[in-house]
N, C-alpha and C positions, 0 to 999 in steps of 0.2 A: 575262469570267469572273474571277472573287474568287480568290485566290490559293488559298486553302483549297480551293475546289473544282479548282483545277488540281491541285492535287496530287493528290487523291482518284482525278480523271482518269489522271495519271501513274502511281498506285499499281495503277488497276485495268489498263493495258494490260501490267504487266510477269506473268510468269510466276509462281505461284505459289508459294514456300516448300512441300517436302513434312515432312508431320507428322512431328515425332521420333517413335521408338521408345517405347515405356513398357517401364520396367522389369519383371519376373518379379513381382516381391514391393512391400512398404514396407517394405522393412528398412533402416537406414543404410550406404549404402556409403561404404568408407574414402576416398572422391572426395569426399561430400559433409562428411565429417566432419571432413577436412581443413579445407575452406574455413571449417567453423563456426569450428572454435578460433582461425581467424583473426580472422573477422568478431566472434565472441563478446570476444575479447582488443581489438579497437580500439573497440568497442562500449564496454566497461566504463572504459577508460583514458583512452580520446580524449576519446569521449562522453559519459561518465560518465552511461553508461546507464541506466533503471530500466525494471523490467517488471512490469506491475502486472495481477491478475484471470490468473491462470495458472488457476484453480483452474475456473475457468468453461469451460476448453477441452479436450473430451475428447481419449482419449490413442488413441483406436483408432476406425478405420471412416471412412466418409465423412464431410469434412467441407467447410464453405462458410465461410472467411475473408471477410467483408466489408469494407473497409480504405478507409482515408479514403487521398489519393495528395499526399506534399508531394516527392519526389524522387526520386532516381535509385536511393536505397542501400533504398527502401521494400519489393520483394520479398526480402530479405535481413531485415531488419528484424523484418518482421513474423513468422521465424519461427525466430527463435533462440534461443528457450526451450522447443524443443521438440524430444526425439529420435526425429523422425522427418522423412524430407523433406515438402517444401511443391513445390506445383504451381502454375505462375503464368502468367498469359498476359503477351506481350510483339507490341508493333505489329509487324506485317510485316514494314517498312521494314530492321529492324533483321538480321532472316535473310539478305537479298540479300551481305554480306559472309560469304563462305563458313567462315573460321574465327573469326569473331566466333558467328555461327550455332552451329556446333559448340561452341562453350565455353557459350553460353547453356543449349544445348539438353539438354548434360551437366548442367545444373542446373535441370533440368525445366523448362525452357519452352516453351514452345508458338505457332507466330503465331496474330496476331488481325488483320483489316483494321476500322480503326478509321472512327468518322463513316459505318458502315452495321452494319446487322443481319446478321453472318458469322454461318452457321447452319456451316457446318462448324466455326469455332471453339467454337459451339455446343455441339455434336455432340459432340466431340472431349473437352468440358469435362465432358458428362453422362458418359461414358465413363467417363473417369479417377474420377469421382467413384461409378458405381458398382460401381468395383475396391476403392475402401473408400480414397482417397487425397485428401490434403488441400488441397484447391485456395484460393489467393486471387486474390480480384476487385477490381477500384477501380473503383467503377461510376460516378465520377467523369468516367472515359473518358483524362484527362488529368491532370498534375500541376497544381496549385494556383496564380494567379499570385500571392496577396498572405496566404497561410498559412490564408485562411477554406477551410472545407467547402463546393464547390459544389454544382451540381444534380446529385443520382444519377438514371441511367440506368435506365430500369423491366427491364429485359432481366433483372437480378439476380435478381427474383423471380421472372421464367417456369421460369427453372431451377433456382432452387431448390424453387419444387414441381415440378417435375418428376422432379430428380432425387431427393426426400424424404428428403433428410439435412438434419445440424444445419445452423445460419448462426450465426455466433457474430459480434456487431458490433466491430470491431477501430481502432483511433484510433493513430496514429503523430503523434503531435507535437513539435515542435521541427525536425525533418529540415528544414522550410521554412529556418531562419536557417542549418543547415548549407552547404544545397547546393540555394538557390533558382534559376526557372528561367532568372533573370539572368545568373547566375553563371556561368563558366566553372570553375573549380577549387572542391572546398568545403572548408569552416574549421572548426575545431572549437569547438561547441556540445553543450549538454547536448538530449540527446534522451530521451522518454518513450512507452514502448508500453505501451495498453492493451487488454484484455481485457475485452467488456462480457456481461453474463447471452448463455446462447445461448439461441435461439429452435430448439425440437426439429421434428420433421416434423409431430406432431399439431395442434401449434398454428398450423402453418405451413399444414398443411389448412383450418384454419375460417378462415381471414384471406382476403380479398383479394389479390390484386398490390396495389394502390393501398394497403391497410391495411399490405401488406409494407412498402411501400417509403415509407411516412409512419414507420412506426415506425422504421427502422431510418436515416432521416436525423433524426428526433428523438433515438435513441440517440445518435449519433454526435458530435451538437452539444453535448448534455449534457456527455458526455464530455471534449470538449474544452475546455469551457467548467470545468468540475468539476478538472483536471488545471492550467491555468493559474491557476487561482488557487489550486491547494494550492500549487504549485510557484513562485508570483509573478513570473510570467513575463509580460515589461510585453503592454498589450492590441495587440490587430492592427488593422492597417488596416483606416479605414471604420466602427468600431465608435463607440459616443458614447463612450466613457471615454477612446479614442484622442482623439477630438475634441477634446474637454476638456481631456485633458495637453497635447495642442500647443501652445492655444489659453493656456495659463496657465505653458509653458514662454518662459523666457526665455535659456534656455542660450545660448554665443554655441557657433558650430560650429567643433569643435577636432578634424574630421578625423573619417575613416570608423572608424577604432577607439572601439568604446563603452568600452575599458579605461582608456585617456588623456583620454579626455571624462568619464567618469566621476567621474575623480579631478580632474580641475579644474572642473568643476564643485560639488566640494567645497571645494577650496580658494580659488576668487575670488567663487564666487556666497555662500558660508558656506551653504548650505543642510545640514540635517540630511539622515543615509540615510534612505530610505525615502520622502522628502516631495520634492516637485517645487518647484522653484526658482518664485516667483509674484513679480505684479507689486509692486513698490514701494505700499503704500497710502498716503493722507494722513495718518493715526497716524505712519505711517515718515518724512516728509518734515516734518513738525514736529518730531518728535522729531532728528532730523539739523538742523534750522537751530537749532535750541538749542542744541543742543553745540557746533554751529560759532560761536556768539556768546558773547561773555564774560560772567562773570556780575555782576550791580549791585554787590555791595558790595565786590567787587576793583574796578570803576573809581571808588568813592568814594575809597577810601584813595590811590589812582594821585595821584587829582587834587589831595587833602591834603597 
């Protein structure tokens, strides 16, 4: 047995997590409001946050966050520009610690048993959503291993028609170089959340699942694709422009810090910002054996 299905195995014989409570209202309580000023203040400072397409995200009613997943700080993230809470589903595994449980669950989480169809998390999600409450999903299933947008999980669209509210496509990038899932500790990087057109219940009627969930992984690549290059944020693994820079870099490796590599690769390679250090041409190595050889009418006068 594959380790992945051990676990799955291990996860289904333990006892089940029971569902938080749901709040009376959506109103902010001073628990959660606390946490934002926090999150919002290392967001702006650390990360030199940006939040973009606010304007696409209604302010009331049910709604469906659909969110691309690069880390840990992602349900946080995805909903700090907003005064209202967010609802998030979080793996099982994570409730079995009883006060870790309790702290999550005070910031509306919910379990999910992940790598199956949980119809009680399901269930649970139609619910909250139509009390008129904000739910986000990463239908990813997983965080990211290399910053790309993987395969989304069709589950997204049965419940969103079902429960006929908006879905708003939601892009979180940069959190990968924060706090990838290598990492143990994470670092401070510039992070970007976006906001993409929503998709309302009518049009979410005439569609498909399969037309849902093509559009809404087309949105989402867009987005991140549109976002790295406003912001020049170099290409990710796997990609041909990745390919390309590697292949035409010659930097020598000056350690895991790109701030100190950075800078010396300015100073020994001579390269200008913005342009990648390339190979040495024939143009270049002519021109270097001349200079290095003296020139004719200095060795006539020598010899004179």
């Amino acid at each position: 047995m594959s380790d992945t299905n051990a676990n799955i195995a291990e996860e289904d014989t333990r006892p089940r997590p029971p569902m938080p409570e749901l709040t009376k209202d959506d109103r902010m309580r001073p628990w959660w409001f606390f946490w934002r000023v926090i999150a919002r203040t290392l967001y702006l400072f650390v990360f030199r946050g940006r939040v973009l397409g606010v304007k696409n995200v209604p302010r009331q009613g049910g709604l469906l966050l659909v969110s691309s997943h690069q880390s840990y700080f992602d349900p946080v993230l995805a909903s700090l520009a907003f005064d209202r809470e967010c609802h998030f589903m979080a793996r099982e595994d994570l409730f079995h610690s009883r006060k870790f449980a309790r702290f999550i669950a005070s910031l509306n989480a919910f379990p999910v048993r992940r790598n199956s169809a949980d119809m009680r998390a399901i269930k649970e999600t139609l619910r909250r959503l139509k009390k008129g409450r904000m739910i986000l999903v990463f239908p990813e299933g997983t965080r990211t291993p290399d910053g790309r947008i993987g395969g989304l999980q069709p589950g997204v669209a049965s419940i969103a028609k079902q429960a006929k509210v908006t879905v708003v496509p939601t892009l979180i990038e940069g959190a990968y170089n924060v706090w990838p899932r290598h990492a143990r500790v994470p670092r401070p990087a510039r992070i970007i959340v976006k906001y993409g057109k929503p998709i309302f219940p009518d049009e979410i009627r005439s569609m498909t699942k399969t037309q849902l969930m093509e559009r809404l992984d087309q949105t989402l690549r867009q987005m991140q694709a549109d976002v790295r290059r406003t912001y020049h944020l170099p290409p990710l693994p796997g990609t041909e422009e990745h390919r390309r820079r590697t292949e035409r870099s010659v930097a020598p490796d000056f350690g895991r810090g790109w701030h100190f590599g950075f800078v010396a690769e300015r100073l020994f390679l001579r390269t200008k910002p913005g342009r990648d250090a390339c190979l040495p041409t024939e143009a270049d190595s002519t021109r270097d054996a001349a200079e290095a050889s003296p020139a004719p009418a200095i060795e006539e006068r020598q010899a004179t």
